[in-house]
MIKELUM-994477 format. One record per residue (C-alpha): residue number from 1; residue in three letters; x, y, z. Coordinates in pm, 1 decimal, decimal comma, m for minus. Each point is the difference from the previous one (the first is absolute). Example, Ala and Ser with C-alpha at 12.3 -4.5 7.8 and 13.67 -1.06 7.14 Angstrom:
+--------+-------+----------+----------+----------+
: vexvex : lolum :        X :        Y :        Z :
+--------+-------+----------+----------+----------+
:      1 :   ala :   1230,0 :   m450,0 :    780,0 :
:      2 :   ser :    137,0 :    344,0 :    m66,0 :
+--------+-------+----------+----------+----------+
END
This chain:
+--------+-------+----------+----------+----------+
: vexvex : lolum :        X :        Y :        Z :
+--------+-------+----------+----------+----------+
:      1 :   unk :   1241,9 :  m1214,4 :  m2670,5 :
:      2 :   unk :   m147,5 :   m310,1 :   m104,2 :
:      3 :   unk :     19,0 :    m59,6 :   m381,9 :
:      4 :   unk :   m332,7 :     28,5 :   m197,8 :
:      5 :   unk :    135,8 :   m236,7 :   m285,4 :
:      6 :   unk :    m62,7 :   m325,8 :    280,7 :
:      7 :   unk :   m324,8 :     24,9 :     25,0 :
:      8 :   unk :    m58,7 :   m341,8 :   m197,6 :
:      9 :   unk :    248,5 :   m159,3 :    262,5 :
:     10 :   unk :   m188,1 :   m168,6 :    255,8 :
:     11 :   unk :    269,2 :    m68,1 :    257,8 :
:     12 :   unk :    m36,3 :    385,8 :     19,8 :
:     13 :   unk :   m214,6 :    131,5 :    262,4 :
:     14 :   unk :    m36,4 :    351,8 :     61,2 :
:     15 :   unk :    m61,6 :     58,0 :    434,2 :
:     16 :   unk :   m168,0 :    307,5 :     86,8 :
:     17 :   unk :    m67,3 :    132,2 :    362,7 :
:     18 :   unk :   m356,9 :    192,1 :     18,0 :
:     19 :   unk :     54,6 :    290,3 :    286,8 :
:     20 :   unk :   m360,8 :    126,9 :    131,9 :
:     21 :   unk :     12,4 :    275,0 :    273,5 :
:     22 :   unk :   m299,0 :    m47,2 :    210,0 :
:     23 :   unk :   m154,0 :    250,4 :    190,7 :
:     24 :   unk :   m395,2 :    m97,2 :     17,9 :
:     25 :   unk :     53,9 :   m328,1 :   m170,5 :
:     26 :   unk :   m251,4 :   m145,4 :    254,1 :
:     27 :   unk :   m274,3 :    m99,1 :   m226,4 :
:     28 :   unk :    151,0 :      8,5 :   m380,8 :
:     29 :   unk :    347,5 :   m171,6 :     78,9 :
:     30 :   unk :   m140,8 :   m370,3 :     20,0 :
:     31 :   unk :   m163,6 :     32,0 :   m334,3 :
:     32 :   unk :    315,6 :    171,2 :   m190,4 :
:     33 :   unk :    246,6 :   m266,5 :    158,3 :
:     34 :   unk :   m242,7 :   m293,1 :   m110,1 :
:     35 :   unk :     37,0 :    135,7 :   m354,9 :
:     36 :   unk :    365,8 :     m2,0 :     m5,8 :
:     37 :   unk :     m6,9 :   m332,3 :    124,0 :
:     38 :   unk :    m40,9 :   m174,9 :   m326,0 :
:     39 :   unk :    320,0 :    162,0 :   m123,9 :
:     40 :   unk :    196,2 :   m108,5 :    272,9 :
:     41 :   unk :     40,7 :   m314,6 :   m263,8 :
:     42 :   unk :    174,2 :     19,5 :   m305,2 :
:     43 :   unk :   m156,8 :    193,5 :   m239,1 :
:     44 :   unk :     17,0 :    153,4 :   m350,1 :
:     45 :   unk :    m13,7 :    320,2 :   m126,3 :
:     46 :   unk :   m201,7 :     67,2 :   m323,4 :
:     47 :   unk :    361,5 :     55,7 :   m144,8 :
:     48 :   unk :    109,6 :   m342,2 :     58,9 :
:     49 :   unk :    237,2 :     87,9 :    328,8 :
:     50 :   unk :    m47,6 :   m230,4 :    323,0 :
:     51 :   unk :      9,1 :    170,3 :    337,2 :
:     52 :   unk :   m169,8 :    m42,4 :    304,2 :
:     53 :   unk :    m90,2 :    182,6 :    369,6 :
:     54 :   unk :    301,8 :   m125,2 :    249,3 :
:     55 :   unk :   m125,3 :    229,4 :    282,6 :
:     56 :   unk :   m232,7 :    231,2 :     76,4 :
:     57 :   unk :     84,7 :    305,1 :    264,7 :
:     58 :   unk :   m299,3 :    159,6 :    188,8 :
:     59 :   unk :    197,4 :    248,6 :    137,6 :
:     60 :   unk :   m242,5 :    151,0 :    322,4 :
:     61 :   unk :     43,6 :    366,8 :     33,6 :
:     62 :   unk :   m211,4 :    m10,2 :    351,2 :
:     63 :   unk :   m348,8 :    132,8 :   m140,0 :
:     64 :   unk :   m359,6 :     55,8 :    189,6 :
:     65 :   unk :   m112,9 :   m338,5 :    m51,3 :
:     66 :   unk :     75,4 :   m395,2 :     65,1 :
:     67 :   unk :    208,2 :    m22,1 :   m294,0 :
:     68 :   unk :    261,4 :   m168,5 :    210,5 :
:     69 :   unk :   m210,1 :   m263,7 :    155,9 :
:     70 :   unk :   m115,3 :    m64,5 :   m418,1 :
:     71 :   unk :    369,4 :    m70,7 :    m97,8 :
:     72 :   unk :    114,6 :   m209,4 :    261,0 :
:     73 :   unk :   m321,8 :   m220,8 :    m80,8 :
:     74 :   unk :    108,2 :     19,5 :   m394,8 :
:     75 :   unk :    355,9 :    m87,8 :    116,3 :
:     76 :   unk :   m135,4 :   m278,0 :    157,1 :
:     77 :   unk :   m220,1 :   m137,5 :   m306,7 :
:     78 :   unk :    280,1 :     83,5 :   m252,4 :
:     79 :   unk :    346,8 :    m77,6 :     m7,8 :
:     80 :   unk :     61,9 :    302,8 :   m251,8 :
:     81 :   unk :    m50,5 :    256,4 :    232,8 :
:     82 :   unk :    261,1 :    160,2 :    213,2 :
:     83 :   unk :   m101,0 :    228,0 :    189,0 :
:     84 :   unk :    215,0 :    351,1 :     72,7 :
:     85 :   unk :    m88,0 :    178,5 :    278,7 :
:     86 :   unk :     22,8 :    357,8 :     55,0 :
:     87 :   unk :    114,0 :    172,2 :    367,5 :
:     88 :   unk :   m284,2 :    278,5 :   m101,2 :
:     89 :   unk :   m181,1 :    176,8 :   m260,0 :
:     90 :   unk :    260,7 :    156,1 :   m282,1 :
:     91 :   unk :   m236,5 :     17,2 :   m263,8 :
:     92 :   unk :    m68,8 :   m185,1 :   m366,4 :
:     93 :   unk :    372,5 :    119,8 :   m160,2 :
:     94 :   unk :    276,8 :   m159,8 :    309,1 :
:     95 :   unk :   m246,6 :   m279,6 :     31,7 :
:     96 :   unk :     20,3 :    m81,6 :   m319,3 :
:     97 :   unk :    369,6 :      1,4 :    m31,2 :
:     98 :   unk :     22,6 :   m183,6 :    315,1 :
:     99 :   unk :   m170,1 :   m285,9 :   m164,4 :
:    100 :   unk :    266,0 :     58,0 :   m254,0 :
:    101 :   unk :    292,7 :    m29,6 :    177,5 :
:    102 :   unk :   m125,2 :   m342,8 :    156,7 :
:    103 :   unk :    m38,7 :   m195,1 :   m362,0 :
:    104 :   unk :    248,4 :   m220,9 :   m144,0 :
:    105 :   unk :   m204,0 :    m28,4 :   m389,1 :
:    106 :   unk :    110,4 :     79,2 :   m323,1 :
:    107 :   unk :   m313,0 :    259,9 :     m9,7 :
:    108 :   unk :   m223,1 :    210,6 :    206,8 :
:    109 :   unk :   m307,6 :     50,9 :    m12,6 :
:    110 :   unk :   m179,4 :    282,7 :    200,7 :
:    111 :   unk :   m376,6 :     40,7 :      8,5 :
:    112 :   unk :   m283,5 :    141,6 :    241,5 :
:    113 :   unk :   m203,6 :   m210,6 :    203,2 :
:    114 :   unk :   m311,1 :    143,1 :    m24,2 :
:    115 :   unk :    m59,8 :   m228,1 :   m346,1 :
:    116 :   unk :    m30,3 :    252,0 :   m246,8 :
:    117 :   unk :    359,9 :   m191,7 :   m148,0 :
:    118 :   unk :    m26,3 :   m301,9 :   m193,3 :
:    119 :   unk :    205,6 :   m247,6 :    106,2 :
:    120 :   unk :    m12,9 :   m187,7 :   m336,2 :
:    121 :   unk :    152,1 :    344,5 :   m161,2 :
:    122 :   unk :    327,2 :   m146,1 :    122,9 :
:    123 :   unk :     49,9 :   m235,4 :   m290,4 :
:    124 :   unk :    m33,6 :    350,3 :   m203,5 :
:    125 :   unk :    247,3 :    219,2 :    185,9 :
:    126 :   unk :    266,4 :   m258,2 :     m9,2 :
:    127 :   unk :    m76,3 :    m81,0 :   m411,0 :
:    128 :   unk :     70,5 :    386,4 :    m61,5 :
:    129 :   unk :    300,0 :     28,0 :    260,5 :
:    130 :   unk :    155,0 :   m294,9 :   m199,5 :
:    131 :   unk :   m107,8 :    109,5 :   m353,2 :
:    132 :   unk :    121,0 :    391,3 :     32,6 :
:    133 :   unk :    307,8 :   m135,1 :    249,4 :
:    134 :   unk :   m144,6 :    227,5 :    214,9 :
:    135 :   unk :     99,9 :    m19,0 :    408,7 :
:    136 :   unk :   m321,1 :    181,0 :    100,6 :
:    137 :   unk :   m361,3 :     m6,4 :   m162,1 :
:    138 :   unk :   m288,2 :    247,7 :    145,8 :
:    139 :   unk :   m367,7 :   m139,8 :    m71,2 :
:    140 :   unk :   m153,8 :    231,7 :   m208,8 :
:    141 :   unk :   m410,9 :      2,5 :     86,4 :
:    142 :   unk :   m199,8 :    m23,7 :   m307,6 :
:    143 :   unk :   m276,4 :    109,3 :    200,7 :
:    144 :   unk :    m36,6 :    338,9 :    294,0 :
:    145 :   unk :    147,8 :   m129,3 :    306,6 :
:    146 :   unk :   m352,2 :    m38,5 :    219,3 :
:    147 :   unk :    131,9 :    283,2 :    263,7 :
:    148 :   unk :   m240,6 :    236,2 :    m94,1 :
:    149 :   unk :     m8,0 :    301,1 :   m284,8 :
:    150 :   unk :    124,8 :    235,5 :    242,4 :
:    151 :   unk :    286,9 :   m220,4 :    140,4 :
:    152 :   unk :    118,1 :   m188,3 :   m356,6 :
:    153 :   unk :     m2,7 :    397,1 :   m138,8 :
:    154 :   unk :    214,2 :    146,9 :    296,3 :
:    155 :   unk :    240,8 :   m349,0 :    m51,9 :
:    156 :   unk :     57,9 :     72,6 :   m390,0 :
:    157 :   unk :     72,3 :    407,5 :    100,0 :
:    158 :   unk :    286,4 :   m110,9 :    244,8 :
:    159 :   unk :    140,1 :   m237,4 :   m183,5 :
:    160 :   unk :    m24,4 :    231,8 :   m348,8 :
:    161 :   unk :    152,6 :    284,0 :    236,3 :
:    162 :   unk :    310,0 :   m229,0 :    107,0 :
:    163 :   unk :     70,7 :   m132,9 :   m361,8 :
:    164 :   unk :     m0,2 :    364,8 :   m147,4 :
:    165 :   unk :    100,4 :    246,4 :    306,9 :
:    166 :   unk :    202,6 :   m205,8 :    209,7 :
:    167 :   unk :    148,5 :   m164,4 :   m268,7 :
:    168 :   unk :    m95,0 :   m373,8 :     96,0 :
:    169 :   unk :     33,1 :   m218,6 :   m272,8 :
:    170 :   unk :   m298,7 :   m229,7 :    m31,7 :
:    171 :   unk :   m167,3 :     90,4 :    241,4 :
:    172 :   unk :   m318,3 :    m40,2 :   m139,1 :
:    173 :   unk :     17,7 :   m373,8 :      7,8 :
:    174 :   unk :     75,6 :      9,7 :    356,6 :
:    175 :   unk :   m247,0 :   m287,7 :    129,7 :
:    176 :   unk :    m28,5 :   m230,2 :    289,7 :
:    177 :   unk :    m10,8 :   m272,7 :   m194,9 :
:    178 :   unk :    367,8 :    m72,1 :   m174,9 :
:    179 :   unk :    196,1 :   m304,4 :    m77,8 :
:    180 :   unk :    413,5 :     94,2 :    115,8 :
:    181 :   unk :    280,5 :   m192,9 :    m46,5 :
:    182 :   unk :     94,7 :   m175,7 :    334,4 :
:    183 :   unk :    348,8 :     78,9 :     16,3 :
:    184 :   unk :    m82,2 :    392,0 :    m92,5 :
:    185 :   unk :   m290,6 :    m19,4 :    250,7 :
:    186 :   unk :    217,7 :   m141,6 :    277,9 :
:    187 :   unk :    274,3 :    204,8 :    m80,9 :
:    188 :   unk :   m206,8 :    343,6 :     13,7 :
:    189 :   unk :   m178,1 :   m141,7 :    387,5 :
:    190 :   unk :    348,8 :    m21,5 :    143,9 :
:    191 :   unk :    119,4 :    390,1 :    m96,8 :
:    192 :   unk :   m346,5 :    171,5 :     21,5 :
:    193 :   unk :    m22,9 :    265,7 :    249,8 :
:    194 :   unk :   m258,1 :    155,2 :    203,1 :
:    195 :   unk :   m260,2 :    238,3 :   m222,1 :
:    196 :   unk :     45,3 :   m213,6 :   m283,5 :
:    197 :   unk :   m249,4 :    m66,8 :   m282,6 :
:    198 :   unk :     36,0 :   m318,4 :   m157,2 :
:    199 :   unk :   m101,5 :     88,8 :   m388,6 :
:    200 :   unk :    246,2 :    309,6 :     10,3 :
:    201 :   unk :    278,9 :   m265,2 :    159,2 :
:    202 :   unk :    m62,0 :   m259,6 :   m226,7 :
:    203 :   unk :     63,7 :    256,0 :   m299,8 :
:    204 :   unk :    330,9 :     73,4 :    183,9 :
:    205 :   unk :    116,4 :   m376,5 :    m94,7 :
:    206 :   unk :   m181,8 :   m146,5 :   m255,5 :
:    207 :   unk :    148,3 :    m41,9 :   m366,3 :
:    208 :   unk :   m348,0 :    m26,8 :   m163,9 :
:    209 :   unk :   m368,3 :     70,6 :     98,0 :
:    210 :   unk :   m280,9 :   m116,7 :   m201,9 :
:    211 :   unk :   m392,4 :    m54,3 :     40,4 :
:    212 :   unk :   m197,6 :   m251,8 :    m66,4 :
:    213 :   unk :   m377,8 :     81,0 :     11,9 :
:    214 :   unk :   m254,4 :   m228,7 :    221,3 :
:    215 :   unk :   m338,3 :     99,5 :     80,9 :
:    216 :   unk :   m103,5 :    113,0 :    393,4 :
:    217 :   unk :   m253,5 :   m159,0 :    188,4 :
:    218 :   unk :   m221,6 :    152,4 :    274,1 :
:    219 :   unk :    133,2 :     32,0 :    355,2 :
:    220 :   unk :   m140,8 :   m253,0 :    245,6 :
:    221 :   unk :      9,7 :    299,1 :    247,1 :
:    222 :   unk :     m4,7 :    332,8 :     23,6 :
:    223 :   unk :    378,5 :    160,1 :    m46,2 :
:    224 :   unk :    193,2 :    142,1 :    340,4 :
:    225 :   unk :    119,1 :    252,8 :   m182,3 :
:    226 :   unk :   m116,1 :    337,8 :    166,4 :
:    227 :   unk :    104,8 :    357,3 :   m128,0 :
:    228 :   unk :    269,8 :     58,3 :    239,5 :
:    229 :   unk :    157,5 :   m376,4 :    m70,8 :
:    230 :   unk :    m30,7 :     91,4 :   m386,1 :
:    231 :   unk :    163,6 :    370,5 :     10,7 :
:    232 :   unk :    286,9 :   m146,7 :    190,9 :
:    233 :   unk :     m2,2 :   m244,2 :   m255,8 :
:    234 :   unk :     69,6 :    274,7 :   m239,0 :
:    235 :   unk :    240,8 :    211,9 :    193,6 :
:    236 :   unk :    235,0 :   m320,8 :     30,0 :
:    237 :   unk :     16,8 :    m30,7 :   m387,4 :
:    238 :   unk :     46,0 :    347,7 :     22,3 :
:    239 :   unk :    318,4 :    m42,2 :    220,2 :
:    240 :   unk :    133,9 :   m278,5 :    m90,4 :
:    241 :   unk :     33,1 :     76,2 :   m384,2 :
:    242 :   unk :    267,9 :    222,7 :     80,0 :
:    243 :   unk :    115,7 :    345,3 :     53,4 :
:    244 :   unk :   m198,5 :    139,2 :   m269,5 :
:    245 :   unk :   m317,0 :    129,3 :    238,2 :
:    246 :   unk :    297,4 :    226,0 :    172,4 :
:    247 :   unk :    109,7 :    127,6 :   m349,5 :
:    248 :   unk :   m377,5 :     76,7 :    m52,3 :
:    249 :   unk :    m12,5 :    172,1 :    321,5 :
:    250 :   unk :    301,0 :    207,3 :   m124,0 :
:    251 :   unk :   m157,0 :     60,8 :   m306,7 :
:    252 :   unk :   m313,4 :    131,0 :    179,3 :
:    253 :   unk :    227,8 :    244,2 :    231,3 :
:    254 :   unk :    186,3 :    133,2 :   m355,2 :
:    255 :   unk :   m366,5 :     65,3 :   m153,3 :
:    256 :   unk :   m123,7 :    147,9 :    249,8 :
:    257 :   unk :    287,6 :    213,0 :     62,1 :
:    258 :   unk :     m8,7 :     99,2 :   m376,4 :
:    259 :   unk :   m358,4 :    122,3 :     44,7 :
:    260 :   unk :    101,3 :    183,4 :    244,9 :
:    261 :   unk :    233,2 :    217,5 :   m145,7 :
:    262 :   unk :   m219,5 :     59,4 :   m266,7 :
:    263 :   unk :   m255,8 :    104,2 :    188,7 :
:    264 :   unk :    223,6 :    243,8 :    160,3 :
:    265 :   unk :    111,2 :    159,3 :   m339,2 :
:    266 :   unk :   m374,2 :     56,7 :    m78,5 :
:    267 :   unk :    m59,9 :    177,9 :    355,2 :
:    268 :   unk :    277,8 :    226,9 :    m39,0 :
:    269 :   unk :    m13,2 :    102,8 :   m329,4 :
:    270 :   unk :   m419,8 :     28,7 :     35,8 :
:    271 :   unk :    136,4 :    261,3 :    323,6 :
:    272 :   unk :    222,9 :    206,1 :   m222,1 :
:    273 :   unk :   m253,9 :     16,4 :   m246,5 :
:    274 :   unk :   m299,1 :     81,5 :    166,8 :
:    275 :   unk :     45,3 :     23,3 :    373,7 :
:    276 :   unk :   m311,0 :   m132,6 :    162,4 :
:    277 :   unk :    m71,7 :    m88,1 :    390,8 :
:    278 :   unk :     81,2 :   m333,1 :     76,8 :
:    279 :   unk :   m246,3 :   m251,5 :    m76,1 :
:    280 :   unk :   m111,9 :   m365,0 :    m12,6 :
:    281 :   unk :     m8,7 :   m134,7 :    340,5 :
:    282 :   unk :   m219,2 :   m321,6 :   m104,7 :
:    283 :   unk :    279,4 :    m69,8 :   m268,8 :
:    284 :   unk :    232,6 :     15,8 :    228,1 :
:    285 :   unk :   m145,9 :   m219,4 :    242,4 :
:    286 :   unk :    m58,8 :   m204,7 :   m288,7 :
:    287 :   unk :    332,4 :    m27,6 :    m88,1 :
:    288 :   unk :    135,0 :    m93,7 :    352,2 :
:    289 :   unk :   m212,0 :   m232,2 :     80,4 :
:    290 :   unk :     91,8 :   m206,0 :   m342,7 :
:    291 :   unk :    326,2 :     86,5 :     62,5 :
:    292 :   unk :      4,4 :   m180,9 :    371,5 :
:    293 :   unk :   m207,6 :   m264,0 :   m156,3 :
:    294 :   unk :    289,4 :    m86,8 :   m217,7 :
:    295 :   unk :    314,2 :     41,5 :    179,5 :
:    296 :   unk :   m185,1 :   m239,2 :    296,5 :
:    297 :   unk :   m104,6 :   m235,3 :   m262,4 :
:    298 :   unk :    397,7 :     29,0 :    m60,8 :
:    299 :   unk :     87,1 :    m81,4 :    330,8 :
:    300 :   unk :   m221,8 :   m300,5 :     25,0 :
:    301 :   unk :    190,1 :   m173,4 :   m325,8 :
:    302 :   unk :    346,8 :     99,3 :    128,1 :
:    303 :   unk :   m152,1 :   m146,8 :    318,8 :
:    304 :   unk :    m69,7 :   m337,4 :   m146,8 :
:    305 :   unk :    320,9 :    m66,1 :   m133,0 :
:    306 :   unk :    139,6 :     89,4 :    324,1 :
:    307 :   unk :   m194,4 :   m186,6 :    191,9 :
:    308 :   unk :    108,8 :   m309,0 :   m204,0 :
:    309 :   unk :    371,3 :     73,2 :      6,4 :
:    310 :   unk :    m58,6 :     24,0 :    401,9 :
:    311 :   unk :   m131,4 :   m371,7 :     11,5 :
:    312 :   unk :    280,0 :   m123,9 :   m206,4 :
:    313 :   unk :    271,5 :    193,9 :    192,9 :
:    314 :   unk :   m170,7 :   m144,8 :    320,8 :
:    315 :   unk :     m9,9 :   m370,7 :    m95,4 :
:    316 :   unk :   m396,9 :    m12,0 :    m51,6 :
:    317 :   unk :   m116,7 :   m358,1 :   m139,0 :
:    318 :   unk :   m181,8 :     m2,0 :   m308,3 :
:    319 :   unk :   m182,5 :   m299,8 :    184,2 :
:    320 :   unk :     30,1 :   m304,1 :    298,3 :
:    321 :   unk :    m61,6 :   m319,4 :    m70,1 :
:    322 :   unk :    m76,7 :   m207,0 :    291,0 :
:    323 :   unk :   m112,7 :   m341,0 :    146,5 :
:    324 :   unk :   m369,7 :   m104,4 :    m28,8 :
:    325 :   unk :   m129,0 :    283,8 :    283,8 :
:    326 :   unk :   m284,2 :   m298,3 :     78,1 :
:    327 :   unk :    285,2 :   m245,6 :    190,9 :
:    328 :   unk :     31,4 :    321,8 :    249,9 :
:    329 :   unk :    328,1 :    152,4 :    102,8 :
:    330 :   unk :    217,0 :   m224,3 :    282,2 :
:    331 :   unk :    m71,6 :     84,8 :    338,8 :
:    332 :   unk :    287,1 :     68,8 :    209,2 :
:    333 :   unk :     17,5 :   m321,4 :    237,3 :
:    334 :   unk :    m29,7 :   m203,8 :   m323,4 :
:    335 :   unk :    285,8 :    218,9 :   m191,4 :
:    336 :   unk :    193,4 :      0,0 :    363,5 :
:    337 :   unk :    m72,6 :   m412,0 :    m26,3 :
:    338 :   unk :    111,2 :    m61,7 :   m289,7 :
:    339 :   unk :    328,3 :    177,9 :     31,5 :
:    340 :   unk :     75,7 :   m241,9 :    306,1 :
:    341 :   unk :    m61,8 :   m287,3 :   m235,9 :
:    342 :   unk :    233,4 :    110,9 :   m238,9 :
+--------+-------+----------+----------+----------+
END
């Protein structure tokens, strides 16, 4: 890691990569990009450290809009961007870490591009990465994310859930906006497997993670985020903190078992006390019905993990990165041409 004690050494200069994964970057992407612009010269950190913006990945994850017409015009005003294209939609995690695994800085620096990130924060991450030797920093928001009371609530209960159930260290700074080490960053894109969720496989690797707190600004646009998006969201931390959601469903079988058995004491011994006809039909239904409710809620997490061990085993990609889709794929004559040539 780059030593904090040479940060009155001019002759070093600190590069840092800035992945976005854009999925309806349409309208807020120009403005974002022509804020980082500035700090694609050498700058300086309130701490006194120089770095500056070598590259900047919009990484297109095939989304609703023109956000692929909007890059290649960026990538045509600015030499800093560099484009990576997706082969189709794999969501805001693989794109991300595809962006990764195409830098070549000393940092990384992931953020959202709906402008609710500050790109100016930078200078802030990498003064506490270099302060606390640190090889990943989470922004922490002074302010509530602006998702909504509903949403921001539902965020905080998965997250607290994870850290304290599922044993997930941290994982209450998880946040979208994160300064990594580039070596660690690159170096986590090329072993990541399919299901993965990048905060719980970051924690897998990284020495030290600290926060440094920045304040949120308002969305340019409304987040495309929907309630099925966000509860697979949560079932992939789920999964891929580890095996401790199958110990829980375990636990749940032993408990219920336990209960059981009790009950069954009770019923006998209330029988050889004072026989009575056989009662409690709504109980019973009752009973079976939270009973099914639990051992298919069972299923579903055993389900999960097998359904990600079943992508793995069969070679699945995490994601594709391909040539700009725009330049259209080679016909045949042309492909059959060009072989002749060669």
């Amino acid at each position: 890691m780059p030593d904090s004690q040479t940060h009155d050494d001019p002759q070093i200069v600190h590069s840092v990569s800035v992945v976005i994964p854009v999925y309806k970057g349409e309208d807020t992407l120009p403005g974002l990009i022509s804020e980082i612009a500035p700090f694609t010269e050498r700058s300086v950190t309130p701490d006194g450290h120089h770095y500056k913006v070598d590259l900047v990945y919009p990484v297109w994850d095939n989304g609703p809009d023109h956000s692929d017409d909007t890059i290649r015009q960026l990538a045509d005003q600015w030499e800093f961007i560099h484009p990576v294209w997706l082969s189709r939609n794999y969501g805001q995690h693989p794109a991300t870490i595809a962006g990764m695994a195409s830098t070549s800085s000393d940092w990384i620096v992931t953020m959202d591009e709906d402008g609710q990130h500050d790109p100016s924060d930078i200078a802030k991450l990498l003064d506490t990465a270099l302060r606390e030797k640190a090889t990943l920093v989470y922004a922490k928001p002074l302010n509530p994310p602006p998702h909504g009371a509903f949403r921001n609530w539902a965020s905080g209960a998965a997250k607290r859930f994870l850290s304290r159930v599922m044993g997930t260290a941290r994982a209450t700074d998880f946040n979208s906006f994160r300064l990594v080490l580039g070596e660690t960053g690159r170096a986590l894109a090329a072993y990541a497997g399919p299901g993965v969720y990048l905060d719980v496989a970051l924690g897998w690797i990284t020495k030290k993670t600290v926060t440094c707190p920045v304040t949120l600004r308002q969305e340019s646009r409304p987040s495309g985020y929907r309630l099925k998006t966000l509860i697979s969201h949560f079932l992939r931390m789920v999964v891929t903190s580890g095996t401790r959601g199958l110990r829980l469903v375990t636990l749940t079988g032993l408990l219920f078992g336990a209960v059981g058995i009790l009950l069954t004491i009770s019923l006998i011994i209330t029988a050889l006390i004072s026989p009575a006809p056989v009662q409690g039909w709504t109980s019973l239904m009752c009973v079976s019905l939270i009973g099914t409710g639990v051992i298919l809620a069972s299923m579903g997490i055993v389900a999960e993990y097998i359904g990600v061990c079943v992508n793995t085993a069969m070679g699945k990609p995490l994601y594709l990165i391909t040539s700009d889709p725009g330049d259209g794929p080679l016909g045949l004559d042309d492909m059959t041409s060009q072989l002749k040539k060669s």
